[in-house]
MIROLUM-74979 format. One record per residue: residue in three letters; residue number from 1; x, y, z of N, C-alpha, C, O, CB in turn. Coordinates in Angstrom, 2 decimals. Glycine has a CB too. Example, Ala and Ser with C-alpha at 12.3 -4.5 7.8 and 13.67 -1.06 7.14 Angstrom:
2
ala 1 13.19 -5.69 7.80 12.30 -4.50 7.80 13.20 -3.30 7.80 14.24 -3.32 8.46 11.31 -4.47 9.05
ser 2 12.85 -2.25 7.08 13.67 -1.06 7.14 12.90 0.03 7.87 13.41 1.14 8.04 14.08 -0.60 5.72
END
This chain:
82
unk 1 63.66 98.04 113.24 63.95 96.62 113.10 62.66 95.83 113.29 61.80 96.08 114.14 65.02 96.18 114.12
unk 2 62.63 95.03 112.56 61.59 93.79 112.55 61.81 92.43 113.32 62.36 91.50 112.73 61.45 93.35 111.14
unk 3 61.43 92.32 114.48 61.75 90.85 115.68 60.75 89.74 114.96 59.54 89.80 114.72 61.09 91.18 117.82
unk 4 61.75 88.69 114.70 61.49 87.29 113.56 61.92 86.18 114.19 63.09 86.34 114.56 62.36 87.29 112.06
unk 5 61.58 85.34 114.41 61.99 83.98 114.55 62.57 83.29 113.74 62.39 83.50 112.54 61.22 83.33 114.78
unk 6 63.48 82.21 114.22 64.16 81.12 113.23 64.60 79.99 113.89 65.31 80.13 114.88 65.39 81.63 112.50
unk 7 64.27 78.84 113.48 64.54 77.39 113.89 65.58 77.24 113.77 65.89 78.01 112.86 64.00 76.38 113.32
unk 8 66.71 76.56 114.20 68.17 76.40 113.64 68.13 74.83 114.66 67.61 74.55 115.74 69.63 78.01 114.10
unk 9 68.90 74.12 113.73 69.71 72.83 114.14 70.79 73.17 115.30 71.60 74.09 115.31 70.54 72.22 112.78
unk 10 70.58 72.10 116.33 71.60 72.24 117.38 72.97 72.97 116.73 73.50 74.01 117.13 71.95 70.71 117.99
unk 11 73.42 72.02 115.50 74.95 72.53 115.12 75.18 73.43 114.44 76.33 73.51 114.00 75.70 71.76 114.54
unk 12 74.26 74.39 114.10 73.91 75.73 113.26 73.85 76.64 114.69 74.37 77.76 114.68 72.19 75.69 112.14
unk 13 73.36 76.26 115.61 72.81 77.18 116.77 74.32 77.29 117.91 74.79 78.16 118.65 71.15 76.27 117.64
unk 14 74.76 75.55 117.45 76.09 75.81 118.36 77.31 76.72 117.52 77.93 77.51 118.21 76.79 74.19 118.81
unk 15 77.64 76.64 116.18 78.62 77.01 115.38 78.24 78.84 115.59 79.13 79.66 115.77 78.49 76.18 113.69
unk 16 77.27 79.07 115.54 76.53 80.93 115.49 77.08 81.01 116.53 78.23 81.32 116.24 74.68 81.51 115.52
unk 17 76.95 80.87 118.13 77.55 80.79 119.29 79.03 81.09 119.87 79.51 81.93 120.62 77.32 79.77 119.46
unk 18 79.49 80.04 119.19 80.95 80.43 118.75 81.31 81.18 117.75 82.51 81.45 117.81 81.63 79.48 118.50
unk 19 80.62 81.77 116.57 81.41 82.87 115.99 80.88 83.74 116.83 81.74 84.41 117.41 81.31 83.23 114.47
unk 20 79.61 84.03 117.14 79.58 85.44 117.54 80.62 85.81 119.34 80.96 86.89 119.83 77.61 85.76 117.65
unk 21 80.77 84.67 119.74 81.84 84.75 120.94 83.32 85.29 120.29 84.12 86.17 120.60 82.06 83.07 121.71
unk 22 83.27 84.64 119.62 84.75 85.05 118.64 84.85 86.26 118.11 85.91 86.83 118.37 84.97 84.24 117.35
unk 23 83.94 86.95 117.33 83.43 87.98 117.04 83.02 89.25 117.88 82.95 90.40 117.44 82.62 87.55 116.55
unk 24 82.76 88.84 119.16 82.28 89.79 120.04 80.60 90.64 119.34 80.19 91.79 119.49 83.74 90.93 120.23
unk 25 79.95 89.31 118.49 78.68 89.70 118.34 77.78 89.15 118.42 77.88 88.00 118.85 78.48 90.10 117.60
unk 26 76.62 89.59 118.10 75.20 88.98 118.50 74.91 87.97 117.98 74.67 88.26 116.80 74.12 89.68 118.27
unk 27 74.73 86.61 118.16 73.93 86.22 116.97 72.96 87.04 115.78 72.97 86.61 114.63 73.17 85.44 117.54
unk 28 72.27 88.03 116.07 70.85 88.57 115.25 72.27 89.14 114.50 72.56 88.69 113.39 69.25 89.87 116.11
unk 29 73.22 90.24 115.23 74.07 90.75 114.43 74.73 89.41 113.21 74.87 89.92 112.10 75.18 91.47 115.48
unk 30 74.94 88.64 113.23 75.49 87.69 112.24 74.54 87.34 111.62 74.79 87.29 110.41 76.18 86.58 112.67
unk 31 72.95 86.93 112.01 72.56 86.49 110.77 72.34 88.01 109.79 72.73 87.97 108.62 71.10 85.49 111.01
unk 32 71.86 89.00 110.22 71.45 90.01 109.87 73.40 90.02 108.56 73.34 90.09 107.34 70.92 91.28 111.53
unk 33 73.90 89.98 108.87 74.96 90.17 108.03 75.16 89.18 106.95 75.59 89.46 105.83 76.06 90.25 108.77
unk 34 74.74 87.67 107.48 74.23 86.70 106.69 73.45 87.08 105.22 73.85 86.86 104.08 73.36 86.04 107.59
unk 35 72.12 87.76 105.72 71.60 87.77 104.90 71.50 88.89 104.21 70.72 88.95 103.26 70.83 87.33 105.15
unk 36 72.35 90.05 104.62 72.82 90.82 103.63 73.45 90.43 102.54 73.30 90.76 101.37 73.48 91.54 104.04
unk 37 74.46 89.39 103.23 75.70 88.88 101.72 74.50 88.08 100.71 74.51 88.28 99.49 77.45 87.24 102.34
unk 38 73.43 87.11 101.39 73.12 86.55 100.16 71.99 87.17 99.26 71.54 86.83 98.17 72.81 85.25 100.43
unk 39 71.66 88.31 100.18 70.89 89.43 98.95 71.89 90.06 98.23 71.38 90.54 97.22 69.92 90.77 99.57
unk 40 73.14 90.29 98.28 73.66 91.31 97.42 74.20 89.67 96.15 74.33 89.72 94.93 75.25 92.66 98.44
unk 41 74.34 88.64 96.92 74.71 87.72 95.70 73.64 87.04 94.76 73.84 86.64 93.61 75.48 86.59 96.23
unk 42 72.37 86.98 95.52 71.36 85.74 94.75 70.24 87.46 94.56 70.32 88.49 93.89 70.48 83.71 96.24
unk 43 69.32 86.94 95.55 68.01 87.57 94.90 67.73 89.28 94.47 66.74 89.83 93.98 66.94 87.23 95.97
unk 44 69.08 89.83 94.88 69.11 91.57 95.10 69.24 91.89 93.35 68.56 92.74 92.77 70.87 92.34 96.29
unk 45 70.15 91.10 92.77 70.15 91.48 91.14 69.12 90.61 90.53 68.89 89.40 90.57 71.67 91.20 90.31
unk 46 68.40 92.00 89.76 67.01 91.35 89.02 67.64 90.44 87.90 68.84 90.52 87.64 65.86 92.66 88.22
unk 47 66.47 89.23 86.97 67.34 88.49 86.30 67.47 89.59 84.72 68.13 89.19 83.77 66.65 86.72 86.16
unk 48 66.87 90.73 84.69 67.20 91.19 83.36 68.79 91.60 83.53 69.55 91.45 82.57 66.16 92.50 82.87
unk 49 69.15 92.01 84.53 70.67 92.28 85.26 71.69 91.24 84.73 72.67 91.31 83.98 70.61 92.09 87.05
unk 50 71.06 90.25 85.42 72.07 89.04 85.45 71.90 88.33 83.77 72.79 87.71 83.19 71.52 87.74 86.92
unk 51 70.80 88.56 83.33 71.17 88.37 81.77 71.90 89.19 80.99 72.27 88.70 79.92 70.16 88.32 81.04
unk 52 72.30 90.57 81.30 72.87 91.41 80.75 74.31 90.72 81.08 74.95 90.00 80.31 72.47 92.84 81.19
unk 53 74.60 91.00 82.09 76.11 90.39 82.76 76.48 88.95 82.14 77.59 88.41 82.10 75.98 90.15 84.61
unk 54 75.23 88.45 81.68 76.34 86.89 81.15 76.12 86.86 79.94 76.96 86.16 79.36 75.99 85.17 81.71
unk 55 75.40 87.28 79.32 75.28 87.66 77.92 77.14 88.95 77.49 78.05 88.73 76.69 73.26 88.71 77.87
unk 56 76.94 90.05 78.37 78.14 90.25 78.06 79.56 89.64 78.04 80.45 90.10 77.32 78.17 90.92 78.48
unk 57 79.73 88.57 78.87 80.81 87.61 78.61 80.93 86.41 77.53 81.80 85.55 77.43 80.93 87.05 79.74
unk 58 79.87 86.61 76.82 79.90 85.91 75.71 80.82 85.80 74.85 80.68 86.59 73.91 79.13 86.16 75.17
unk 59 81.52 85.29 74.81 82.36 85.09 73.08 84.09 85.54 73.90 85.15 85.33 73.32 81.53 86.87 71.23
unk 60 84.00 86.09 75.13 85.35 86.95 75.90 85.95 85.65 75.75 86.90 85.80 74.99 85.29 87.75 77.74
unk 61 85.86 84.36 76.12 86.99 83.00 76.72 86.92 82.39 75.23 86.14 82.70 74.33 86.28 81.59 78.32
unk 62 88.12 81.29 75.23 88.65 80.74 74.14 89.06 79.42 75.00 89.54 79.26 76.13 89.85 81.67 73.33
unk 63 88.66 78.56 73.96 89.05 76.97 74.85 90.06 76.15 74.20 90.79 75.31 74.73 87.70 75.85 74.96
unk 64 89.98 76.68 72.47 90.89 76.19 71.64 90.21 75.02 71.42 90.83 74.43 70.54 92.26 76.10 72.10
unk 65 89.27 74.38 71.77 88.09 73.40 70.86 87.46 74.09 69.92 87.06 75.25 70.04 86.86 72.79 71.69
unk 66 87.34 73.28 68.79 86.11 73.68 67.89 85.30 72.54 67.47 84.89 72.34 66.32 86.56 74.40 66.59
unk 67 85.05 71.64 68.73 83.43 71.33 68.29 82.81 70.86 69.60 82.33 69.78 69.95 83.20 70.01 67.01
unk 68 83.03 72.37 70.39 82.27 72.40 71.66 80.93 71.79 71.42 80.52 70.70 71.84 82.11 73.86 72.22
unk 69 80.20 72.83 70.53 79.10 72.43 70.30 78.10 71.38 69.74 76.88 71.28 69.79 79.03 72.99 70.02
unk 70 79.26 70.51 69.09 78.83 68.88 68.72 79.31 68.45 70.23 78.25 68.27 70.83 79.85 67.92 67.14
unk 71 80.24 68.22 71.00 80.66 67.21 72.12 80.32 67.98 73.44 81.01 67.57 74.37 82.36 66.75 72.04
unk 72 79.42 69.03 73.80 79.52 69.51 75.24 79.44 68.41 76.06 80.26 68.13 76.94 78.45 70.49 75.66
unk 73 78.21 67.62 75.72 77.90 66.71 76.89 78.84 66.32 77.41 78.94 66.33 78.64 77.23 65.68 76.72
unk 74 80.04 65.74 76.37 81.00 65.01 76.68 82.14 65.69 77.26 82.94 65.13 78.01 81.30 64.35 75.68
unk 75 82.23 67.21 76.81 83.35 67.99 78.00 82.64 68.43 79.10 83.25 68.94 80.04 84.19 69.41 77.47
unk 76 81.17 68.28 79.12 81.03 68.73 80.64 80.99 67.43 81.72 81.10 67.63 82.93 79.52 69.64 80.80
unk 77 80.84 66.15 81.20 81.19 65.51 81.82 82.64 65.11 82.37 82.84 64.58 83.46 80.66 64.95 81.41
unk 78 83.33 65.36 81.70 84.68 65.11 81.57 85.10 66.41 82.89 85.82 66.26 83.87 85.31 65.33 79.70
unk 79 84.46 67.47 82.50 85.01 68.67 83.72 84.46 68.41 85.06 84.82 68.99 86.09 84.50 70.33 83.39
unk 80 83.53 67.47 84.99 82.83 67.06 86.35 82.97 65.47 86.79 82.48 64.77 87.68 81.21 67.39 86.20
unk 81 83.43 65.37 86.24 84.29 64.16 86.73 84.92 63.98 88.33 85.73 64.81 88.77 85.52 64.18 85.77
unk 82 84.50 62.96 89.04 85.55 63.22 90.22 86.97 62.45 90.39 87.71 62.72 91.33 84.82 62.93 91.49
END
């Protein structure tokens, strides 16, 4: 193991506290698990990976529009709308 430092905000430092009381674990044990999950989600898949994976869902969904591609702006605003 590698001993690292980390700054944390009172309410980051108090919330870790209480899970790992809840948990019956370490803080180091939680972040260490932390940052497992966000390597296996963000930086662990290379982007030739992640272009393969969304390139293969190409063409799979159907919206029943046909002129996505003249009006996106206007359905992605419309989907982000609050």
């Amino acid at each position: 193991m590698i001993r690292t430092q980390v700054q944390l905000t009172e309410e980051q430092a108090r919330a870790l506290k209480e899970i790992a009381h809840r948990e019956n674990a370490s803080i180091a044990e939680l972040t260490r698990r932390a940052i497992d999950q966000w390597l296996q989600t963000t930086g662990a898949i290379p982007m030739a990976e992640r272009r393969r994976r969304a390139l293969a869902v190409v063409g799979t969904f159907r919206s029943g529009q046909t002129d996505i591609s003249e009006r996106h702006d206007e359905y992605l605003a419309e989907a982000y709308r609050p």
